[in-house]
C-alpha positions in Angstrom: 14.5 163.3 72.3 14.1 166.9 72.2 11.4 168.6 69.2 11.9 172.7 68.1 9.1 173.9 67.5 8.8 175.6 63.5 7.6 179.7 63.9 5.7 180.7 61.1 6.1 183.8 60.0 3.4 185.8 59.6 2.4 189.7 57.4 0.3 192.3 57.9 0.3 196.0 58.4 -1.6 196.9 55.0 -3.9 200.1 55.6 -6.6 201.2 54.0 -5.6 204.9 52.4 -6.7 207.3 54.7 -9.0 210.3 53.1 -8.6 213.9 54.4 -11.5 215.8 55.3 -13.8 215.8 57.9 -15.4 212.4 58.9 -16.7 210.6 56.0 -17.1 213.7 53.8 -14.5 214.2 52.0 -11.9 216.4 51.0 -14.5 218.1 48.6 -17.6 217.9 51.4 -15.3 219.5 54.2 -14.4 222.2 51.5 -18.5 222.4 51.2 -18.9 222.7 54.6 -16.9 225.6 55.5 -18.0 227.2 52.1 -21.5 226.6 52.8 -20.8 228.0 56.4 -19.2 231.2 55.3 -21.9 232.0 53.2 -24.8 231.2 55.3 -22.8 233.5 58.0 -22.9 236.5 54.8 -26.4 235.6 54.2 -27.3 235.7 57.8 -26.3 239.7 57.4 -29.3 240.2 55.0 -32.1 238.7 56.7 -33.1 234.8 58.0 -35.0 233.8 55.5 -31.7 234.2 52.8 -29.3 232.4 55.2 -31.6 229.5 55.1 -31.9 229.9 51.6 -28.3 229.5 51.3 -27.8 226.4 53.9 -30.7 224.2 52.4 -28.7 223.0 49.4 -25.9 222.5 51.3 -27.4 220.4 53.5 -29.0 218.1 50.7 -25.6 218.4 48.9 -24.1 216.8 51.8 -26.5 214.4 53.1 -25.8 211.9 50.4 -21.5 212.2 51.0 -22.9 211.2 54.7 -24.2 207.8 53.8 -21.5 204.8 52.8 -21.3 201.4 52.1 -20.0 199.0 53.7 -17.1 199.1 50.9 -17.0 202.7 51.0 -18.9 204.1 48.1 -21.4 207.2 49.1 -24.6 208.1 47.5 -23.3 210.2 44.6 -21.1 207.2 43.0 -23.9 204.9 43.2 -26.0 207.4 41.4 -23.1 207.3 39.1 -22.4 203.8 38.7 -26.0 203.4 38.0 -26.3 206.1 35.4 -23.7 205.1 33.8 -25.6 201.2 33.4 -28.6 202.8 31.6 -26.9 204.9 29.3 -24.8 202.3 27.8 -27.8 199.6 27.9 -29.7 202.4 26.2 -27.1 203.0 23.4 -27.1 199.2 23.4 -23.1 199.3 24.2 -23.4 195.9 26.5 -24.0 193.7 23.1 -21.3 192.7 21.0 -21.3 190.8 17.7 -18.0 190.4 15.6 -16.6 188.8 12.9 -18.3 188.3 8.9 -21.4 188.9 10.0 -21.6 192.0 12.1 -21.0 195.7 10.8 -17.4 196.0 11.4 -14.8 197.0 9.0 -12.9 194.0 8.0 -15.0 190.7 9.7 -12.4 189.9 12.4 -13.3 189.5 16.3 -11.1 192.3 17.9 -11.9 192.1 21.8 -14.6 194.3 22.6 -15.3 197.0 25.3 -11.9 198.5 26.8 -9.5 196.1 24.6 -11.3 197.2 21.6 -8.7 199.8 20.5 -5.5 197.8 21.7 -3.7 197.1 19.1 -0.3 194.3 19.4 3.7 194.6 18.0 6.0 192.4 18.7 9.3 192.9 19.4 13.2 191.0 20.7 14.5 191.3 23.9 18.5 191.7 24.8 17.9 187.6 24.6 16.4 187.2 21.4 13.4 186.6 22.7 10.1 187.7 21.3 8.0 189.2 23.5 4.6 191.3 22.6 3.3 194.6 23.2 0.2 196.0 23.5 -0.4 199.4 23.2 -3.5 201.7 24.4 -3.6 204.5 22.2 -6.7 206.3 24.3 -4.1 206.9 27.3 -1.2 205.9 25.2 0.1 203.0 27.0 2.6 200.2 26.5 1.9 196.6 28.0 4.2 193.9 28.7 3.4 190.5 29.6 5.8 188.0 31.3 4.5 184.5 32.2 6.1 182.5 35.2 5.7 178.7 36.4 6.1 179.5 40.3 8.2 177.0 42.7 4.8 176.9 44.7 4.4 176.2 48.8 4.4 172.4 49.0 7.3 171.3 51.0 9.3 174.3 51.3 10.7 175.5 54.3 9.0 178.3 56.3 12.9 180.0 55.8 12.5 179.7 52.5 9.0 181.1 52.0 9.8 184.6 54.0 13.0 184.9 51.7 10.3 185.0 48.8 8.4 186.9 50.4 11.0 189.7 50.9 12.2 189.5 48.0 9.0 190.0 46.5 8.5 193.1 48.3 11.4 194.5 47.3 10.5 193.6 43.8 7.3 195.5 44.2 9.2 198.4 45.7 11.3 198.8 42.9 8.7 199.3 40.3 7.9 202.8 42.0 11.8 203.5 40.7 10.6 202.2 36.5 10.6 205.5 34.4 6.9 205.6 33.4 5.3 202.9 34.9 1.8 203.1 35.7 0.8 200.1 37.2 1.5 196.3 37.3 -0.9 193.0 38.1 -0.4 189.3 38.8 -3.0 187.1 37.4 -3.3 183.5 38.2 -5.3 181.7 36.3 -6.5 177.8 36.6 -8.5 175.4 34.9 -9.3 171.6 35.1 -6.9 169.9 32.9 -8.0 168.7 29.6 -5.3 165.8 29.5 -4.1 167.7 26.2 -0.6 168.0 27.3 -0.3 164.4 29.1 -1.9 162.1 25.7 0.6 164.0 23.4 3.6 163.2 26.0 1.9 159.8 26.8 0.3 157.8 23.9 2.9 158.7 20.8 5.7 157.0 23.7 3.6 153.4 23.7 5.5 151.1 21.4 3.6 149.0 18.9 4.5 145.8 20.1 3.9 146.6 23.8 2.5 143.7 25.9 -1.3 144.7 26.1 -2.0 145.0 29.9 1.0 147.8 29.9 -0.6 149.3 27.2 -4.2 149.3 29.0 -2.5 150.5 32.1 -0.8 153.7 30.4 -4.0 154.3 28.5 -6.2 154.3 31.6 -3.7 157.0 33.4 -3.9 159.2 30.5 -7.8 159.3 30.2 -8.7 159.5 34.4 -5.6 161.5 35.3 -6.6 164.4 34.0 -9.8 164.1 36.6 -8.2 164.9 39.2 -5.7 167.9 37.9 -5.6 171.1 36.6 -3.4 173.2 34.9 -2.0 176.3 36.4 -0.6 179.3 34.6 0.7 183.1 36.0 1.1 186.2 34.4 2.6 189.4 35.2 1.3 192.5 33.2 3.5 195.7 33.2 1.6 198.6 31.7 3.9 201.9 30.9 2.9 205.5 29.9 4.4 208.2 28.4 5.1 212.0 30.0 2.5 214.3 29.4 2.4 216.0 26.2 5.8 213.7 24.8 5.4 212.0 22.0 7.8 208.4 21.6 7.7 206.2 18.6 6.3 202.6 19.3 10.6 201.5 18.0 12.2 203.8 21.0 9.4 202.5 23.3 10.4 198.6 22.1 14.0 199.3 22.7 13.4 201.3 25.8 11.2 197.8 27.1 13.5 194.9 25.8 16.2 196.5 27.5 14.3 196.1 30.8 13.1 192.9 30.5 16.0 190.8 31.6 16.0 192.9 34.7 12.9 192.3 35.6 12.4 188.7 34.8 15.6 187.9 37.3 14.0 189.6 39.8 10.6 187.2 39.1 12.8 184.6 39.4 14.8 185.5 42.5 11.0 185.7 44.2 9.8 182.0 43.6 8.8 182.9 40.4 10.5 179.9 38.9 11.2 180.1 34.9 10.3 183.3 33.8 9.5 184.5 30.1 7.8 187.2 27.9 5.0 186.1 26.3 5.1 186.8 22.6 2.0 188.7 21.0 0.7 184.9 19.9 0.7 183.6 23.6 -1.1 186.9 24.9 -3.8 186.6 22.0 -4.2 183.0 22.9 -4.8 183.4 26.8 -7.2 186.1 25.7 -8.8 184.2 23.4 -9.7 181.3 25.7 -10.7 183.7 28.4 -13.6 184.5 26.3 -14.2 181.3 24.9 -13.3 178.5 27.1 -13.9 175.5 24.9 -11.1 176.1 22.4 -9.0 175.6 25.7 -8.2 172.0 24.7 -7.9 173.0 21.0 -5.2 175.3 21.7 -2.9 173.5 24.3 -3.0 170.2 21.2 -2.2 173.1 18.7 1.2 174.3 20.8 2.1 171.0 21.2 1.6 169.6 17.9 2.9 172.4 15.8 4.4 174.8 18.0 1.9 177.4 18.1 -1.7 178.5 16.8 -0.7 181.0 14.3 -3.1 183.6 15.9 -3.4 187.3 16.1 -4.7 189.9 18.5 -7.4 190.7 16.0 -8.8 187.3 16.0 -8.9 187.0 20.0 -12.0 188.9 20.9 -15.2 186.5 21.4 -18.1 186.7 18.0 -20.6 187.9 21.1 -20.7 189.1 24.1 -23.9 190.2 26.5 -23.4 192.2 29.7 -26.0 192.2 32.3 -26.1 193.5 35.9 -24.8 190.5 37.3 -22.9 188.8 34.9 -21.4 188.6 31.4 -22.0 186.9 29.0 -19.5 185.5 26.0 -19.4 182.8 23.5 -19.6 179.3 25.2 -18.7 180.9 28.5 -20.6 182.6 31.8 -18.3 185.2 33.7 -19.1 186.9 37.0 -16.5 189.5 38.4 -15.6 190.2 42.2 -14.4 193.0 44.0 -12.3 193.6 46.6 -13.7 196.1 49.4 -11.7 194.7 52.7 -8.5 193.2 53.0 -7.6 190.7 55.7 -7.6 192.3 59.1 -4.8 191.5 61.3 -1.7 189.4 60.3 -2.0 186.6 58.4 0.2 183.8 56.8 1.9 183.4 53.2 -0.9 181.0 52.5 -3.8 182.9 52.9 -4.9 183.0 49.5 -3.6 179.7 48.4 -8.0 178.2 48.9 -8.4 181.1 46.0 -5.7 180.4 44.0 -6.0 176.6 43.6 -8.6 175.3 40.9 -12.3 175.0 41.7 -14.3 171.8 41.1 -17.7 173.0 38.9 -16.0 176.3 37.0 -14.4 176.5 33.8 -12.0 179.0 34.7 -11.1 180.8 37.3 -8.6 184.1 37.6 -7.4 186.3 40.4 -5.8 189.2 39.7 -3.5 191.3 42.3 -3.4 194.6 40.6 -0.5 197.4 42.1 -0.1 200.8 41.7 3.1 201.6 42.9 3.6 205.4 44.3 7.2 207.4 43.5 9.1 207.7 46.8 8.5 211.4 47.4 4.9 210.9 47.2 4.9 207.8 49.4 7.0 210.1 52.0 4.2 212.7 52.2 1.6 209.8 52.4 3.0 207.7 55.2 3.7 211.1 57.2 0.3 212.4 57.0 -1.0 208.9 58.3 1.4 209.1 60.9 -0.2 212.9 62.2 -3.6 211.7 61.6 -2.9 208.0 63.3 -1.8 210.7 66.4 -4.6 212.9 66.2 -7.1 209.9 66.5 -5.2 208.0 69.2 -5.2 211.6 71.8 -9.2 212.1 70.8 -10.9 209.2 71.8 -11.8 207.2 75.1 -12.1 203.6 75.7 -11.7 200.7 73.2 -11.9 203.3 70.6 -8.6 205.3 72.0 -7.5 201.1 72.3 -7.8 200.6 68.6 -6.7 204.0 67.4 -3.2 203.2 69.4 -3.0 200.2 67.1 -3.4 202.5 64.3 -0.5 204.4 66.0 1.8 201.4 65.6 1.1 200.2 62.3 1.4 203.7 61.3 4.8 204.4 62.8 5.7 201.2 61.6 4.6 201.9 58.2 6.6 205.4 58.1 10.2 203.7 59.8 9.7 201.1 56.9 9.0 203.7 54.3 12.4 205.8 55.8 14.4 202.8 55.4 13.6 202.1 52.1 11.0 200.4 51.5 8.5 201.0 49.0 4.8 202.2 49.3 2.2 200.4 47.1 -2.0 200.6 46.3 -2.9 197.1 45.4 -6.2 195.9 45.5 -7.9 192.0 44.2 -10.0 191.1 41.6 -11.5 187.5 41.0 -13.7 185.9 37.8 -14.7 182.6 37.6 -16.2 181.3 34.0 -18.6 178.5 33.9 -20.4 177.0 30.9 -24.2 178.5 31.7 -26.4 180.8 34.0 -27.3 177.9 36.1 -23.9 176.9 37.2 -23.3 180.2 38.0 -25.6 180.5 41.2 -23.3 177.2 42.9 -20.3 179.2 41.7 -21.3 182.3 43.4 -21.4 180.0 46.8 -18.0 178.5 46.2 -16.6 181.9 45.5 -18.1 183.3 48.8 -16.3 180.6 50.7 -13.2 181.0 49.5 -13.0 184.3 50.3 -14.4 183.5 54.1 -11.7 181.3 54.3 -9.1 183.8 52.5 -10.3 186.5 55.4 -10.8 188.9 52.4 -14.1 191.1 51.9 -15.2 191.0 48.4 -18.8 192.0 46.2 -19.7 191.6 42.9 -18.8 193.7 40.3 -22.2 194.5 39.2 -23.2 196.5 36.0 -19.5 196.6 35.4 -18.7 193.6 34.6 -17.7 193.4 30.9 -14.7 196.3 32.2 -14.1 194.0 35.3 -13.9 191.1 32.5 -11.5 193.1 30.6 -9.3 193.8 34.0 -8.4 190.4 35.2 -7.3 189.2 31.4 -2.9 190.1 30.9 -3.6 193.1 29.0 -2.7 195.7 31.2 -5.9 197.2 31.9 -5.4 199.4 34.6 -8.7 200.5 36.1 -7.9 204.0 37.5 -6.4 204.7 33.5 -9.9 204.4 32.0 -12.2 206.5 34.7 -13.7 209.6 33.0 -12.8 211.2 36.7 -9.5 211.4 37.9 -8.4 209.2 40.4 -7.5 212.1 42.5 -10.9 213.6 42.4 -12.2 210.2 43.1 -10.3 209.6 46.3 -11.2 213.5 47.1 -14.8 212.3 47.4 
């Protein structure tokens, strides 16, 4: 008897982007320093005392650039983050109150914070099928939403798994080829099982004149069943945007996006993806709607199945009140607390990795991770992997020791990245967000720990998203909230720093 043994395959080779600039300065601070330098050096030519006066404040200026994070954020944007906190507490922007009561035009319970302004159409694909769109009209931006039931893991082949996998990539890669798109995220979002769906399958089947212990039996299954399950759902959000200074009606932008649809929906499908659909502007308003208030969960599931559908708009999905603090937020009979990611997993790793953060967690009321992408056009992405490559080189010929040891495995990955990228293959930002909803501020603190394992075990570095968690809310929810869209800074600039 002879055994083969099964090779998993394993991925990798993700690098954090690489800023230019000297050290941990900056493009902007390595610009300060040789301005600062050249006009201490022109100073210097009057007298001593005005080339100090000169190279004092660039010192101070620089100082703070100097000191990081362990995620990567310098003085100045904590400053920032920080300032920004107080002036919205002080304008008393982190309440909310909607509906009859508050002062808003009109008495309905429009999300609040970034979603505020969104407003949702709804249009029919080349399949006649409706799907919604939401539309941004601060950045002017369209939003799709496709849901999928994936295949899932269990019992596949490893074979089968690095297809997906592949063919998920190349998914990915094609969205930097989409005419306007500006980013795209997968959400997966679980939740204990209410037993909703299972008593309307189960207890309308029992026939009257069943014999009593069979009736028992069936009704025993359908009320501890549920115990012990939870319900699963996955999104895709694709968020498009218009040229600058062009001008498209919201009919050319629905016939422009319904001819895509079917197009990208195979592709779902041809990943794992399983049956793939639009969500129509209903279904989005109802996944937003529970987000914010959990315990309509169980309402809403009996409401599809009973008649089909709730009936509700995007104008009615927002929560009656919201609080934001610094560590969590705060809306209707829902807790939320909002993580970051700062590190991704080192190293390779398997096609499992997050499945611990993906499953349902015993003690939360919800729980969503988002994968958000920012695909880069293929010129870009050339210039990118190229100028990792030099700098990859420069690093590698510069150092001694274990230091010249890693920088050579920086040298691989990054001629591997750039032999990929001439290939073919597409160059994508992606980065992870995770919120998990439980009913009060007490549950919250056990929460915290669970999430903290689950992200040991995921090998992935995360922190909270603290006094930004009402726009962190806002991000993991299908809406197409696109966090480098809504920074007063542009993203350039930022990266710059």
């Amino acid at each position: 008897m002879s055994t083969e043994a099964v090779i998993h395959p394993t991925y990798g080779n993700w690098r954090r982007p690489r800023r230019a600039g000297l050290g941990p300065l900056g493009l902007v601070g390595t610009f300060v320093v040789f301005g600062g330098l050249v006009a201490t050096l022109l100073a210097s030519l009057i007298s001593l005392y005005a080339a100090i006066v000169v190279l004092v404040p660039v010192v101070l200026f620089l100082i703070p650039l100097t000191v990081r994070t362990q995620d990567g954020r310098n003085v100045y944007q904590l400053i920032t983050l920080r300032i920004g906190w107080w002036r919205r507490k002080a304008k008393g922007a982190h309440l909310y109150v909607s509906g009859p009561l508050s002062a808003r035009p009109g008495g309905r319970f429009r999300p609040p914070g970034l979603l505020n302004k969104v407003t949702a159409t709804e249009g029919r694909d080349a399949y006649d099928r409706p799907f919604g769109i939401l539309h941004h009209p601060a950045r002017d931006l369209y939003t799709i939403v496709l849901g999928c039931d994936p295949d899932g893991g269990s019992l596949i082949d490893p074979d089968q798994v690095d297809v997906w996998v592949a063919l998920w990539g190349e998914w990915l890669a094609r969205l930097a080829h989409e005419p306007g798109l500006k980013g795209a995220s997968v959400i997966v979002e679980t939740a204990p099982d209410p037993g909703t769906r299972l008593a309307n399958e189960v207890l309308p089947r029992i026939h009257a004149d069943a014999p009593p212990a069979a009736r028992a039996v069936m009704e025993e299954v359908v009320e501890n069943y549920p115990n012990a399950s939870s319900e699963m759902h996955t999104y895709v959000t694709l968020t498009y945007g218009t040229a600058a200074g062009q001008k498209r009606k919201k009919e050319d932008v629905m016939t422009d996006l319904a001819i895509r649809i079917p197009g990208l929906l195979s592709g779902l499908v041809a990943a794992g993806g399983g049956a793939a659909y639009p969500l129509s502007a209903e279904r989005i308003a109802e996944v937003v709607r529970v987000a914010y208030d959990p315990a309509v969960g169980a309402d809403v599931l009996n409401a599809r199945a009973q008649d089909g559908g709730t009936g509700l708009e995007w104008d009615d999905a927002g929560p009656a009140a919201a609080v934001e603090t610094v560590s969590n937020y705060q809306h209707d009979s829902g807790v939320s607390r909002t993580w970051l990611l700062t590190l991704a997993p080192r190293g390779t790793v398997r096609s499992s990795v997050l499945r611990g953060m993906l499953e349902s967690v015993p003690g939360t009321r919800r729980k969503r991770v988002a994968l958000i992408y920012r695909p880069i056009d293929p010129a870009t992405s050339a210039r990118i992997v190229e100028a990792d490559r030099r700098s990859a080189q420069f690093m590698a010929t510069s150092g001694k020791g274990m230091v010249q040891a890693r920088a050579a495995s920086e040298v691989r990955a990054a001629e591997q990245t750039a032999n990929e990228e001439a290939s073919g293959a597409g160059l994508v930002e992606f980065s992870l967000m995770l919120t998990v909803t439980v009913d009060n501020l007490e549950e919250l603190a056990d929460a915290s720990v669970t999430v903290r394992n689950l992200t040991a075990a995921s090998r992935v570095s995360m922190r909270p998203a603290d006094r930004m968690q009402a726009a962190a809310f806002s991000c993991t929810l299908p809406a197409g909230i696109l966090p480098w869209e809504q920074t007063l800074v542009p993203h350039e600039l930022q990266e710059a720093l």
